[in-house]
Biopython code that builds the backbone (N, CA, C, O; Angstrom):
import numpy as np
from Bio.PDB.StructureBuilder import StructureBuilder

atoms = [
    (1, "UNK", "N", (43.437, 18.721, 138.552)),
    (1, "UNK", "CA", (43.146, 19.097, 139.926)),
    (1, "UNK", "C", (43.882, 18.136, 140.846)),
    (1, "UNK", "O", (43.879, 16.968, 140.457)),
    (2, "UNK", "N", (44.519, 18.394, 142.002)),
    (2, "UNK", "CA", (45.405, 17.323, 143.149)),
    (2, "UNK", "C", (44.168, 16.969, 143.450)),
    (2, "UNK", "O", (43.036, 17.440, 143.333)),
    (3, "UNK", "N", (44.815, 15.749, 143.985)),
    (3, "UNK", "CA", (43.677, 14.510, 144.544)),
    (3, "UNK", "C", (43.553, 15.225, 146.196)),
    (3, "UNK", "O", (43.050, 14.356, 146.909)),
    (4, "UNK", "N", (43.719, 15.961, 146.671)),
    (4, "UNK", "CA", (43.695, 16.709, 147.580)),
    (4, "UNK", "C", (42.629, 17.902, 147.577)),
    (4, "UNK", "O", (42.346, 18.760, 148.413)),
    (5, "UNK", "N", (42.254, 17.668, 146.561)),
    (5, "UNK", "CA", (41.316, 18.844, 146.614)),
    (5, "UNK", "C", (39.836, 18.285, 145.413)),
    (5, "UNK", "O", (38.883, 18.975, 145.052)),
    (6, "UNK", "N", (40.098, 17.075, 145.113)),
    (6, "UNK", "CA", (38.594, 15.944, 144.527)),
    (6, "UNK", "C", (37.685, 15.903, 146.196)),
    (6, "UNK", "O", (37.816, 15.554, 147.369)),
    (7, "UNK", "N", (36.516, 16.686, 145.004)),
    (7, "UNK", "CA", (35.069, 16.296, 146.181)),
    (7, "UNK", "C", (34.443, 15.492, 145.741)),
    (7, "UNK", "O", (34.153, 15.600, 144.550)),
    (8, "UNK", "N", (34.050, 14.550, 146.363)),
    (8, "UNK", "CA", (32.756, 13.197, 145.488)),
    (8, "UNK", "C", (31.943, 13.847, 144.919)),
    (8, "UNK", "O", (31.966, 15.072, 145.036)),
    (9, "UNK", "N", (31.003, 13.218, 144.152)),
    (9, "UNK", "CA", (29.662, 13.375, 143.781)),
    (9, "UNK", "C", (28.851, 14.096, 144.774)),
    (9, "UNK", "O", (28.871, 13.690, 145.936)),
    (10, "UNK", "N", (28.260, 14.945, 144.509)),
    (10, "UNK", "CA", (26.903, 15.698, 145.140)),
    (10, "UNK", "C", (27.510, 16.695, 146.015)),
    (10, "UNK", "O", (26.778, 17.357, 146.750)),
    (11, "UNK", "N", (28.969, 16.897, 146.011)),
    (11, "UNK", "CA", (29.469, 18.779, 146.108)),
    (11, "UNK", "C", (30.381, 18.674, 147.358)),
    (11, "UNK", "O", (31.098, 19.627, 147.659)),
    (12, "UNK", "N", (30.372, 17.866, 147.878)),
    (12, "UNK", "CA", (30.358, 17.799, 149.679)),
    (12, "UNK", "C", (31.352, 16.510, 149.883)),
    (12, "UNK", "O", (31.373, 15.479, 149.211)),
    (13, "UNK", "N", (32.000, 16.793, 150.773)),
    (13, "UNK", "CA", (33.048, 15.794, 151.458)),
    (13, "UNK", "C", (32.932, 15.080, 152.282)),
    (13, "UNK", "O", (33.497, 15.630, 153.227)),
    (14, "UNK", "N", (32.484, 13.973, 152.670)),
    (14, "UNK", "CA", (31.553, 13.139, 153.957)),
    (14, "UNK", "C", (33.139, 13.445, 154.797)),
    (14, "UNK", "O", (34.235, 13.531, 154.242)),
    (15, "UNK", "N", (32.780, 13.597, 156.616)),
    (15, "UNK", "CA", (33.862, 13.229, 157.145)),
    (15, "UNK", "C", (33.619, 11.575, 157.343)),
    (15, "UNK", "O", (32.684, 10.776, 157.382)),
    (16, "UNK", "N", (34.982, 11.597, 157.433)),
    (16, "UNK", "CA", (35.392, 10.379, 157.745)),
    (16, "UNK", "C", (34.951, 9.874, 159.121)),
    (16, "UNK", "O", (35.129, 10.650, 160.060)),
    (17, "UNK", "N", (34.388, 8.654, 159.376)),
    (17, "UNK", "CA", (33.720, 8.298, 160.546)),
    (17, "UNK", "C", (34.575, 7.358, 160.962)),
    (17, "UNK", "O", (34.642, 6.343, 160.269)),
    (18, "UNK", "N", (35.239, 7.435, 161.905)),
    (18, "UNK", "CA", (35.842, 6.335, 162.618)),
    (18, "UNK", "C", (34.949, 4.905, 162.227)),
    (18, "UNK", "O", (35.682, 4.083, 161.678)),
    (19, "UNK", "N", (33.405, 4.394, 162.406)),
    (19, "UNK", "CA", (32.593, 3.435, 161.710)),
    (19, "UNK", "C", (32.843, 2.813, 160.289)),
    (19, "UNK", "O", (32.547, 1.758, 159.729)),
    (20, "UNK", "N", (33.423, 3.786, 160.017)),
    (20, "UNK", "CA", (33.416, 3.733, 157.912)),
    (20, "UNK", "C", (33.867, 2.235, 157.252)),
    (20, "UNK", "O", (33.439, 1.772, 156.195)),
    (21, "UNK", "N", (34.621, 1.753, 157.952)),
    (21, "UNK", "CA", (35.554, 0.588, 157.761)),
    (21, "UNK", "C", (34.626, -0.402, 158.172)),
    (21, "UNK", "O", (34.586, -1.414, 157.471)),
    (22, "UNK", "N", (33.727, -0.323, 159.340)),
    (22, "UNK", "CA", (32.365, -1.392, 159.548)),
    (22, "UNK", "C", (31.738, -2.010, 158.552)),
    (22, "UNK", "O", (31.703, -3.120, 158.022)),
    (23, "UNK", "N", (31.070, -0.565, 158.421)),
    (23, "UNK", "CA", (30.368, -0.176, 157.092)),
    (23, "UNK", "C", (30.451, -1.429, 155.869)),
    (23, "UNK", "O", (29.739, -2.412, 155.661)),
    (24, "UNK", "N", (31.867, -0.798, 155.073)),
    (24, "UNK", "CA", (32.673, -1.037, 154.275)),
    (24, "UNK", "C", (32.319, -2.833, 154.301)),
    (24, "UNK", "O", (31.756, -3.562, 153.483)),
    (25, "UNK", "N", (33.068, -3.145, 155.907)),
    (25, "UNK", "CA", (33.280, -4.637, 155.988)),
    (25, "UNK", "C", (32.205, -5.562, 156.062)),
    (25, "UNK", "O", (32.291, -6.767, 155.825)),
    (26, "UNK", "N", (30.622, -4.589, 156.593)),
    (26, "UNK", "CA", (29.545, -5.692, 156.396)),
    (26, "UNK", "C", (29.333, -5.839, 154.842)),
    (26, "UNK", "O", (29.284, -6.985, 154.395)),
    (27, "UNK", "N", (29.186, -4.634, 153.874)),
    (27, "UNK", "CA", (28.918, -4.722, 152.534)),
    (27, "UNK", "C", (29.589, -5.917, 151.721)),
    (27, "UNK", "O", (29.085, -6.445, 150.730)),
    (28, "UNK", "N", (30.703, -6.227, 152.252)),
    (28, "UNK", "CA", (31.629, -6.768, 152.030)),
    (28, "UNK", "C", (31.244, -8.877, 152.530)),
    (28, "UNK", "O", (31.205, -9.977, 151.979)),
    (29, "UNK", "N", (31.113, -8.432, 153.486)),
    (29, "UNK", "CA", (30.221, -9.935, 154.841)),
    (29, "UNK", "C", (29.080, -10.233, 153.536)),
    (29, "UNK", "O", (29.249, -11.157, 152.739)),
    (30, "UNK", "N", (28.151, -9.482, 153.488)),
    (30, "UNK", "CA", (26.728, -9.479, 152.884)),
    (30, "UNK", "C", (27.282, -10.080, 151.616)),
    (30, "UNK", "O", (26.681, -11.127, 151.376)),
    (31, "UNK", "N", (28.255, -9.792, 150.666)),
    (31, "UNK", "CA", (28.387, -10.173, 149.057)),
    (31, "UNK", "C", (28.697, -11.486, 149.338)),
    (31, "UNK", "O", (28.041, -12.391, 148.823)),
    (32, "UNK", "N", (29.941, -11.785, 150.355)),
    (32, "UNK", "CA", (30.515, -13.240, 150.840)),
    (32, "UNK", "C", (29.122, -14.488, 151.157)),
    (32, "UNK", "O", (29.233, -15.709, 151.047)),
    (33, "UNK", "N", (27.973, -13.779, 151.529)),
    (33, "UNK", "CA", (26.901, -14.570, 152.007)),
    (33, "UNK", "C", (26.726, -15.748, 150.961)),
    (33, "UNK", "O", (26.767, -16.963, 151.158)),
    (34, "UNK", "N", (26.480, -14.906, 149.583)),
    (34, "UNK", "CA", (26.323, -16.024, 148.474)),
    (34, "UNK", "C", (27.094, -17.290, 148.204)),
    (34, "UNK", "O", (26.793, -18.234, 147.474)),
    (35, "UNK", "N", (28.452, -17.042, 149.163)),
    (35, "UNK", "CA", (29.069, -18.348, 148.822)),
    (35, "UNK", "C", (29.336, -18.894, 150.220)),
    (35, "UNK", "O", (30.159, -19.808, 150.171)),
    (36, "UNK", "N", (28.909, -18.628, 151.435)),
    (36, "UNK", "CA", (29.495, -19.179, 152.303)),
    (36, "UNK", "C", (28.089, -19.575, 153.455)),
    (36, "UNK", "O", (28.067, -19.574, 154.686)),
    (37, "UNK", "N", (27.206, -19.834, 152.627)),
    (37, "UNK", "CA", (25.809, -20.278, 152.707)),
    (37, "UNK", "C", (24.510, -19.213, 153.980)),
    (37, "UNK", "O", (23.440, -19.658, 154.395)),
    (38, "UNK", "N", (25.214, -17.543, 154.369)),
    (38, "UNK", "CA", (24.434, -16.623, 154.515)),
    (38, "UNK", "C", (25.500, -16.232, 156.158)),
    (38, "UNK", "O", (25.504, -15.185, 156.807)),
    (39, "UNK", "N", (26.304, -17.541, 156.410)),
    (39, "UNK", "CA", (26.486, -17.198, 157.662)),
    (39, "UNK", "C", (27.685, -16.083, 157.610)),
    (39, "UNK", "O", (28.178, -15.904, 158.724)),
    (40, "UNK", "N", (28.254, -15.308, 156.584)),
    (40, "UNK", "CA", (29.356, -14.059, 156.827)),
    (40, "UNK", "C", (28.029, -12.945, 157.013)),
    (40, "UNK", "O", (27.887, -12.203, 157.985)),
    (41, "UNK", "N", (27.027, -13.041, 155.725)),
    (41, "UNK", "CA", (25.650, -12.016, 156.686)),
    (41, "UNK", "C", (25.507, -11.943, 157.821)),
    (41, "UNK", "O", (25.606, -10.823, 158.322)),
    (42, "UNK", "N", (25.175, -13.271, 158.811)),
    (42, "UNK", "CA", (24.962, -13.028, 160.182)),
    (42, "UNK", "C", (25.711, -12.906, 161.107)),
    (42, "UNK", "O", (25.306, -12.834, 162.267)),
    (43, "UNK", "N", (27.062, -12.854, 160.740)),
    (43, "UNK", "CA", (28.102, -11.930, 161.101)),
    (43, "UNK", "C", (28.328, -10.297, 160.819)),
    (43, "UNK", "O", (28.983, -9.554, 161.549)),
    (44, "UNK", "N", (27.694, -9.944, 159.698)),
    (44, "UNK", "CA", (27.599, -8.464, 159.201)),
    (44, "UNK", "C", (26.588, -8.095, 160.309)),
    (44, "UNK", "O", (26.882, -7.332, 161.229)),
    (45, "UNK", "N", (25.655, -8.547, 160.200)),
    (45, "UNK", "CA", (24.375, -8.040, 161.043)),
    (45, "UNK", "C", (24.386, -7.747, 162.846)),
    (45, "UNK", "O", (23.879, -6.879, 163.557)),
    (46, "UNK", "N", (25.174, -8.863, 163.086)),
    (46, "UNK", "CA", (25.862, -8.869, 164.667)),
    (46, "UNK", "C", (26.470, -7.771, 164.864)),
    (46, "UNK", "O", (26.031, -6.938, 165.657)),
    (47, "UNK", "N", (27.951, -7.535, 163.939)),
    (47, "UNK", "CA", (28.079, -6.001, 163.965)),
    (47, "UNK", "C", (27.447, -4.896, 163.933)),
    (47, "UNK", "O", (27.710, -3.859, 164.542)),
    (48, "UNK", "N", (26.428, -5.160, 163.066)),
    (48, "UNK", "CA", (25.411, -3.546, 162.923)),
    (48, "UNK", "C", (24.805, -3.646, 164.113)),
    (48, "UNK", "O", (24.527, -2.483, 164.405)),
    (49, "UNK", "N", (24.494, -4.243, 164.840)),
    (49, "UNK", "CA", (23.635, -4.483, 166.007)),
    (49, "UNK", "C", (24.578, -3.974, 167.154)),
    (49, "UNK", "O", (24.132, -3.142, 167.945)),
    (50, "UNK", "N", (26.020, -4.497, 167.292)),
    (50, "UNK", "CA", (26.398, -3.743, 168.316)),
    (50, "UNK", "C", (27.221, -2.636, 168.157)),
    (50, "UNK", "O", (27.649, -2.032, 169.140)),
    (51, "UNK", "N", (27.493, -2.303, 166.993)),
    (51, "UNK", "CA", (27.971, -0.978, 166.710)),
    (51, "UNK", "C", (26.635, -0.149, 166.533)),
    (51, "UNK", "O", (27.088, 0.947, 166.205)),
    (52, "UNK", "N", (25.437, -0.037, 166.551)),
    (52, "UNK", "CA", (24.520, 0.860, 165.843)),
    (52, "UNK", "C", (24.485, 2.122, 166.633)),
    (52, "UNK", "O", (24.475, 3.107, 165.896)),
    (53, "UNK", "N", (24.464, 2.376, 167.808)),
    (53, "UNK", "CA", (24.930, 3.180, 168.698)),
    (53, "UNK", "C", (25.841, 3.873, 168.526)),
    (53, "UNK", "O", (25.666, 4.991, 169.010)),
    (54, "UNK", "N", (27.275, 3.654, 167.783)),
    (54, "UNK", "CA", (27.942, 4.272, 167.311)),
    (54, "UNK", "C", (28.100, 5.106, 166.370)),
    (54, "UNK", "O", (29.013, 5.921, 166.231)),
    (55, "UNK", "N", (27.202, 4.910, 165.708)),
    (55, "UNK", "CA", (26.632, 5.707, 164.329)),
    (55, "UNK", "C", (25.330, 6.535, 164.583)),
    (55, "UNK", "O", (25.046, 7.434, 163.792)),
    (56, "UNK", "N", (24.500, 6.256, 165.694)),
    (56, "UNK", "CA", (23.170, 7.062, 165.720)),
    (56, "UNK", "C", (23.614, 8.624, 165.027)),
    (56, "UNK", "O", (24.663, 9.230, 165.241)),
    (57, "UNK", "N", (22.741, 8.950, 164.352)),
    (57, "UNK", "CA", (22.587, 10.316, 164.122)),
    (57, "UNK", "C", (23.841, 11.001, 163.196)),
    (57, "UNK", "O", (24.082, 12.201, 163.068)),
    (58, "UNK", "N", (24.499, 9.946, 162.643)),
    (58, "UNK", "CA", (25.482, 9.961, 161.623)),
    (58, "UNK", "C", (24.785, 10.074, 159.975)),
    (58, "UNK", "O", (23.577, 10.172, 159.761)),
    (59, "UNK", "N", (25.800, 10.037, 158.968)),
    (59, "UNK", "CA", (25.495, 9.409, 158.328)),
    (59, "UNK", "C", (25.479, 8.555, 157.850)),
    (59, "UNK", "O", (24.852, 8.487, 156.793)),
    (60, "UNK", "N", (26.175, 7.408, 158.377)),
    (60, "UNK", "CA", (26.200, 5.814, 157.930)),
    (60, "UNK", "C", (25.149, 5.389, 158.765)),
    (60, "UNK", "O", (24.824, 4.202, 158.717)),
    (61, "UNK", "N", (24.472, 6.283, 159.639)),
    (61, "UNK", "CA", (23.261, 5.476, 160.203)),
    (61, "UNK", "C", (22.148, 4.428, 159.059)),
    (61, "UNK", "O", (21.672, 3.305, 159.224)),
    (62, "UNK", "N", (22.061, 5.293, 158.051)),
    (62, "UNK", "CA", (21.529, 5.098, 157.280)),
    (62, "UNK", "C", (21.975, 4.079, 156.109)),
    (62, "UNK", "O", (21.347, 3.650, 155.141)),
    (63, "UNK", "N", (23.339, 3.844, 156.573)),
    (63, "UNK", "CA", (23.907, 2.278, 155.963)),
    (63, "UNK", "C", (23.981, 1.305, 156.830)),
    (63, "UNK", "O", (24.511, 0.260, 156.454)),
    (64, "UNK", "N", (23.495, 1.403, 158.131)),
    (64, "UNK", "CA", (23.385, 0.437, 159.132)),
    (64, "UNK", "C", (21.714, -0.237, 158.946)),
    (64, "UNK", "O", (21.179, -1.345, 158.913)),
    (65, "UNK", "N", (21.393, 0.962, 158.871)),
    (65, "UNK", "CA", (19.259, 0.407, 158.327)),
    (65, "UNK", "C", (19.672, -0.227, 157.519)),
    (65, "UNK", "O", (19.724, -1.437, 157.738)),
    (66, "UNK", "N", (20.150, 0.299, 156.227)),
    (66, "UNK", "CA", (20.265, -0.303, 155.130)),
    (66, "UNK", "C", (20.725, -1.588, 155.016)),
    (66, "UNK", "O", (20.173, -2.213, 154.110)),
    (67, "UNK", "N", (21.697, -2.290, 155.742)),
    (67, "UNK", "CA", (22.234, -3.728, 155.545)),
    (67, "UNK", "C", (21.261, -4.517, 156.758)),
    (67, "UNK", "O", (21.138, -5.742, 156.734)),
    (68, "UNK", "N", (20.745, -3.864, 157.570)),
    (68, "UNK", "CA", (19.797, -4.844, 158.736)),
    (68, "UNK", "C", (19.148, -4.796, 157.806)),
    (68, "UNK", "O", (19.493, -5.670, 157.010)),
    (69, "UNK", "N", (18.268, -4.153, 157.429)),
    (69, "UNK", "CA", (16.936, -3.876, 156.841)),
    (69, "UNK", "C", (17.160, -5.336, 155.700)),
    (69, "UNK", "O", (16.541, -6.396, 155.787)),
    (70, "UNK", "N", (18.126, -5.016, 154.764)),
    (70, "UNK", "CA", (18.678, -6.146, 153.515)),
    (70, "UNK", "C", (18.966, -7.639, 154.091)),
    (70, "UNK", "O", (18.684, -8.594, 153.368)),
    (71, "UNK", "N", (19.669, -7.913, 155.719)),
    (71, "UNK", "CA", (19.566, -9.419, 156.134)),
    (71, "UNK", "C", (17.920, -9.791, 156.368)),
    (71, "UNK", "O", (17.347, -10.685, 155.745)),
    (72, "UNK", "N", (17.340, -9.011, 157.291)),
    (72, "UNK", "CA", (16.047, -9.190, 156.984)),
    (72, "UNK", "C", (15.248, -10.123, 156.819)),
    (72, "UNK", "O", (14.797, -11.069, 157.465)),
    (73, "UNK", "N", (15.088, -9.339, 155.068)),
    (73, "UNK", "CA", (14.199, -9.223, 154.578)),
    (73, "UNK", "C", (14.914, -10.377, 153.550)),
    (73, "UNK", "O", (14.062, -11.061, 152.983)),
    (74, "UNK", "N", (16.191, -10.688, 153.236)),
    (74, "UNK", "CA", (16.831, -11.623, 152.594)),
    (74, "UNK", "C", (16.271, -13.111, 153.110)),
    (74, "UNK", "O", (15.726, -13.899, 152.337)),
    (75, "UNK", "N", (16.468, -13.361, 154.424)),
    (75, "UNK", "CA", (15.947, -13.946, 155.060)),
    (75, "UNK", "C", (15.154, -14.664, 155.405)),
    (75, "UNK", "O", (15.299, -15.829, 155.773)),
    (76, "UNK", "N", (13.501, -13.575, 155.264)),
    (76, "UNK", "CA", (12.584, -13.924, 154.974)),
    (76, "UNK", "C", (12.134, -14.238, 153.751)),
    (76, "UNK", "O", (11.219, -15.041, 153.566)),
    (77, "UNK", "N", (12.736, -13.636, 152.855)),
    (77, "UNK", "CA", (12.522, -14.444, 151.204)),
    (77, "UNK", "C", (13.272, -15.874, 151.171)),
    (77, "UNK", "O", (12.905, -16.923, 150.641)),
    (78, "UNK", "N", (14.320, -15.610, 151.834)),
    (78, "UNK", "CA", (15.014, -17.381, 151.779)),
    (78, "UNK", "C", (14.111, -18.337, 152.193)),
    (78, "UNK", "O", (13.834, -19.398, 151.632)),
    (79, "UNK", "N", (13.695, -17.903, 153.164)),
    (79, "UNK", "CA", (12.899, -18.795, 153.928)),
    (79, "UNK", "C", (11.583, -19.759, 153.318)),
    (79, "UNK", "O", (11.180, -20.907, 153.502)),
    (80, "UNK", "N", (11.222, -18.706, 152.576)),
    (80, "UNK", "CA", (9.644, -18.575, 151.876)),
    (80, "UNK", "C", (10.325, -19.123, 150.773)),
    (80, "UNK", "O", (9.850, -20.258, 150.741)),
    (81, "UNK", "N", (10.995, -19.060, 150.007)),
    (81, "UNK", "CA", (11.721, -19.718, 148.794)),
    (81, "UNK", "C", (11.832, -21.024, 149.398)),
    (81, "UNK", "O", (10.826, -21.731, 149.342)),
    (82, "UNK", "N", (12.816, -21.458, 149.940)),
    (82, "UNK", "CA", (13.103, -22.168, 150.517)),
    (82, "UNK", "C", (12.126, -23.689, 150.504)),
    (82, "UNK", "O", (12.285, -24.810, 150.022)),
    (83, "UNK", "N", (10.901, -22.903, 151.438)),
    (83, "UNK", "CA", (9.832, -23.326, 151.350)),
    (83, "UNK", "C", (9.213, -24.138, 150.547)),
    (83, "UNK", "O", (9.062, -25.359, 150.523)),
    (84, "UNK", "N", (8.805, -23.083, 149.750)),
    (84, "UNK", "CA", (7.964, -23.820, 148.608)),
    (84, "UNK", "C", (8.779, -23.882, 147.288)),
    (84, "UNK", "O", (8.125, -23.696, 146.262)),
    (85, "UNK", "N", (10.274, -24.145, 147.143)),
    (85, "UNK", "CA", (10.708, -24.753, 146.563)),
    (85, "UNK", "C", (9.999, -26.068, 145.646)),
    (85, "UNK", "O", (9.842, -25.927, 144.434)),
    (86, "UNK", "N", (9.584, -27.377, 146.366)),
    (86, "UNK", "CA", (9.131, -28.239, 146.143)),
    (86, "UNK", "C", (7.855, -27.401, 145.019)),
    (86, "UNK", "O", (7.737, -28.036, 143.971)),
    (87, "UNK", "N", (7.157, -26.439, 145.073)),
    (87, "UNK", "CA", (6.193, -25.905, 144.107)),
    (87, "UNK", "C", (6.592, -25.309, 143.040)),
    (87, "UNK", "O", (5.873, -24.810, 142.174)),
    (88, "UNK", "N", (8.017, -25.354, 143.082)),
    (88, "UNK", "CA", (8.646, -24.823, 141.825)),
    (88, "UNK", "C", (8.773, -23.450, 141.800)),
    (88, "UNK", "O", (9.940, -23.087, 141.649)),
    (89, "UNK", "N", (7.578, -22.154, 141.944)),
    (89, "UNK", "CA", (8.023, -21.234, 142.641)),
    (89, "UNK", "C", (9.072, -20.529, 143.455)),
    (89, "UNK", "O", (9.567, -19.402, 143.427)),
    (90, "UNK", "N", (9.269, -21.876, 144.375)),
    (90, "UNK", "CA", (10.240, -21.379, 145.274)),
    (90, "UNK", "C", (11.558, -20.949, 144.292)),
    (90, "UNK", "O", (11.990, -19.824, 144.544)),
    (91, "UNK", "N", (12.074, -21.492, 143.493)),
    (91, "UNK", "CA", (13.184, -21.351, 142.901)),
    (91, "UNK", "C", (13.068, -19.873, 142.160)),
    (91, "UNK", "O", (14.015, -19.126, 141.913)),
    (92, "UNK", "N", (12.113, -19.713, 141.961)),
    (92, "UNK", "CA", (11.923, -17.518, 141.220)),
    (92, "UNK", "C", (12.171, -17.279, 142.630)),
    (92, "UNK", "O", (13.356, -17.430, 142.928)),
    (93, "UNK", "N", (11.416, -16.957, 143.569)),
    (93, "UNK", "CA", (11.492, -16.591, 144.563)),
    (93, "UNK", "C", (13.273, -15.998, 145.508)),
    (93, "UNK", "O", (13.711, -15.019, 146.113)),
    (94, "UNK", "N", (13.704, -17.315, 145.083)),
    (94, "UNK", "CA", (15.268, -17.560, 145.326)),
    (94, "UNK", "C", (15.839, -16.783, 144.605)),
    (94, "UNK", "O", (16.302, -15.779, 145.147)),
    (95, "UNK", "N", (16.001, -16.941, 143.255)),
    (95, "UNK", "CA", (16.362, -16.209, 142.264)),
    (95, "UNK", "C", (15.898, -14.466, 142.497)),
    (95, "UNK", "O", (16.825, -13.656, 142.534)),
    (96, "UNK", "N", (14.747, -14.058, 142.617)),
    (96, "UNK", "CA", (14.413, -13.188, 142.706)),
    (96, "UNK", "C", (15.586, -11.856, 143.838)),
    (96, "UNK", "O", (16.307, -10.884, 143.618)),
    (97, "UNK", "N", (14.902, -13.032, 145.566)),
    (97, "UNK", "CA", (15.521, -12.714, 146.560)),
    (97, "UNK", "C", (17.123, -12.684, 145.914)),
    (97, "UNK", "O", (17.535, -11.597, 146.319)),
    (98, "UNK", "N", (17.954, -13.156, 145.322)),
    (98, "UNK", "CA", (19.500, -13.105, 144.660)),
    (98, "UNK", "C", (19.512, -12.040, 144.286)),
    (98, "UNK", "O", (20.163, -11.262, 144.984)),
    (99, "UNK", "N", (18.842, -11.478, 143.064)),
    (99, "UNK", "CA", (19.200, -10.267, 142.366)),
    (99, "UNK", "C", (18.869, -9.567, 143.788)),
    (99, "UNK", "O", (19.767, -9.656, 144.625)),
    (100, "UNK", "N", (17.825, -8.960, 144.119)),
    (100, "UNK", "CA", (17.310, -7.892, 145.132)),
    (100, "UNK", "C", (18.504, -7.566, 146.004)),
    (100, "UNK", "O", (18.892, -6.452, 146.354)),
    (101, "UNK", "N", (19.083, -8.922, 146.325)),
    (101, "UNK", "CA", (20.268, -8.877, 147.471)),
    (101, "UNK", "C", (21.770, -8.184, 146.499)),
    (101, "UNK", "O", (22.671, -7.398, 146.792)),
    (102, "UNK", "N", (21.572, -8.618, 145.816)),
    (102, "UNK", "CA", (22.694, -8.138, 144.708)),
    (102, "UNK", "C", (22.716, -6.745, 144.960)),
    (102, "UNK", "O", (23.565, -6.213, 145.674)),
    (103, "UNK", "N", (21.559, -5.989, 144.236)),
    (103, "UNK", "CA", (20.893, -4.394, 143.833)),
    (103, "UNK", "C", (21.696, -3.915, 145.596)),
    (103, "UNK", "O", (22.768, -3.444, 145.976)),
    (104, "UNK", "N", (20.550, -4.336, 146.163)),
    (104, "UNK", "CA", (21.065, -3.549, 147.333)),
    (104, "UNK", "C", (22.438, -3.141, 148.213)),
    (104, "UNK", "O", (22.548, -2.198, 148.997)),
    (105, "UNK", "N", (23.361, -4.049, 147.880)),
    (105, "UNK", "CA", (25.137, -4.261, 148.384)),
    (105, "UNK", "C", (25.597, -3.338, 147.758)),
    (105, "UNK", "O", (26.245, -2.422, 148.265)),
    (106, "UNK", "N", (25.238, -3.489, 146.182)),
    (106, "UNK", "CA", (25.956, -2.863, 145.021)),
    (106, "UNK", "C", (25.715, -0.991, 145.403)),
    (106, "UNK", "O", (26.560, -0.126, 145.632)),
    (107, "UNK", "N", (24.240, -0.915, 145.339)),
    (107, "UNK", "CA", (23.718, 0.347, 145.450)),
    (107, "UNK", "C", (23.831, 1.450, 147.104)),
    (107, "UNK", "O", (23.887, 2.668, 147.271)),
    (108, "UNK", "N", (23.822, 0.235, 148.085)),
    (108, "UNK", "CA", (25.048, 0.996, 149.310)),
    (108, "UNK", "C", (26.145, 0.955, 149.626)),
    (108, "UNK", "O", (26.522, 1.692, 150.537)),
    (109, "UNK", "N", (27.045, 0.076, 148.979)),
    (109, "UNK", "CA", (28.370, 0.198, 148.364)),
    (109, "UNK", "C", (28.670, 1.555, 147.851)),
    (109, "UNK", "O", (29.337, 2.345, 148.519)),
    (110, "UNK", "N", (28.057, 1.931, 146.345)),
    (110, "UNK", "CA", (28.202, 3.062, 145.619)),
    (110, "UNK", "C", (28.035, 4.284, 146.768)),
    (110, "UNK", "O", (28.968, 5.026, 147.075)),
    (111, "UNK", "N", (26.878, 4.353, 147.264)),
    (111, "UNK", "CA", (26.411, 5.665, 148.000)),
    (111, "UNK", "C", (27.513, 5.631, 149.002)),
    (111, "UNK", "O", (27.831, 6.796, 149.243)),
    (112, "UNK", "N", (28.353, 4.643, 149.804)),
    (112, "UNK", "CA", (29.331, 4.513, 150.303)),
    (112, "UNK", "C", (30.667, 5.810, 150.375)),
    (112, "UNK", "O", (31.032, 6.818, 150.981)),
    (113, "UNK", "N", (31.067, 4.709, 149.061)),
    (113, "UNK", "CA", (31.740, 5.320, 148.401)),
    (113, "UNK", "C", (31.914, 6.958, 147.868)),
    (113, "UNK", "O", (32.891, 7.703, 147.798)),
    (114, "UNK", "N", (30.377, 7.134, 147.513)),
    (114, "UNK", "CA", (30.446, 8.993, 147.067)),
    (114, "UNK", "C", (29.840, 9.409, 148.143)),
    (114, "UNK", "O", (29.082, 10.337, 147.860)),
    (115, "UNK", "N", (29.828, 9.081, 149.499)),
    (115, "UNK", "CA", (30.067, 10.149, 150.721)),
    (115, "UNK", "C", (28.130, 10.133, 151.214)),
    (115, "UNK", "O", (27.631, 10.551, 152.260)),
    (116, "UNK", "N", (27.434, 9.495, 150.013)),
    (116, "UNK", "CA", (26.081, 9.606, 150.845)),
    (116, "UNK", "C", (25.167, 8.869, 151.441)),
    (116, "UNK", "O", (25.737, 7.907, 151.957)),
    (117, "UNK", "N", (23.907, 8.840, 151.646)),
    (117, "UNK", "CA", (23.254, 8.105, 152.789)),
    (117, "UNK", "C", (22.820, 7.439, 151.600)),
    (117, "UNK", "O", (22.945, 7.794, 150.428)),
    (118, "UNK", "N", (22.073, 5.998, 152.286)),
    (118, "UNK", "CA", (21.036, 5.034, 151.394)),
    (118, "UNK", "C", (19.839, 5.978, 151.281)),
    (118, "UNK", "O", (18.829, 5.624, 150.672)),
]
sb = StructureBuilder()
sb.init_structure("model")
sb.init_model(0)
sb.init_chain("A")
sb.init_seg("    ")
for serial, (resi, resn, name, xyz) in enumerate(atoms, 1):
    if name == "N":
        sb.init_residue(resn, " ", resi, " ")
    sb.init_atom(name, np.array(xyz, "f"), 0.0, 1.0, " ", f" {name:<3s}", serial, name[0])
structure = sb.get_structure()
């Protein structure tokens, strides 16, 4: 079949959103977080915040929830890890919050990619 005529996964051809490349570049911000101690996240998130308007009622709206929603809540587990570190806990906690943050990049990445919403 020409690559001109491949539909993603689930039948349907997302149009292309002028946003898409945002998108793309916070998923991208968010993975960088792990090594550049969270602050390329709060650069991802700044973007979703003033682009979100641009996407209302799209379908990457729903990858804009998706990466606010993921600084978050990352965030607040850092924090709380963080925390009670000294209880030993904190370090699952950390660990925990890692994978979760992982799952979620990876898994709106993919949906990205094959054209659908989180």
């Amino acid at each position: 079949m020409p690559e001109s005529e491949y539909i993603p996964a689930g039948g349907q051809r997302a149009a292309r959103h002028p946003a898409h490349n945002l998108v793309v570049l916070v998923y991208i911000l968010q993975a960088l977080a792990f090594f550049t101690g969270g602050v390329t996240a709060l650069v991802g998130v700044i973007i979703n915040y003033v682009k979100v308007e641009d996407v209302r009622g799209t379908w990457l709206d729903s990858h804009f929830r998706w990466q606010i929603r993921t600084f978050w809540f990352a965030l607040l587990w850092f924090v709380i890890g963080t925390v009670t570190t000294p209880l030993i806990i904190g370090w699952l906690i950390l660990l925990a919050m890692a994978i979760w943050m992982i799952y979620r990049i990876v898994k709106g990445a993919l949906a990205l990619n094959d054209g659908r919403t989180v």
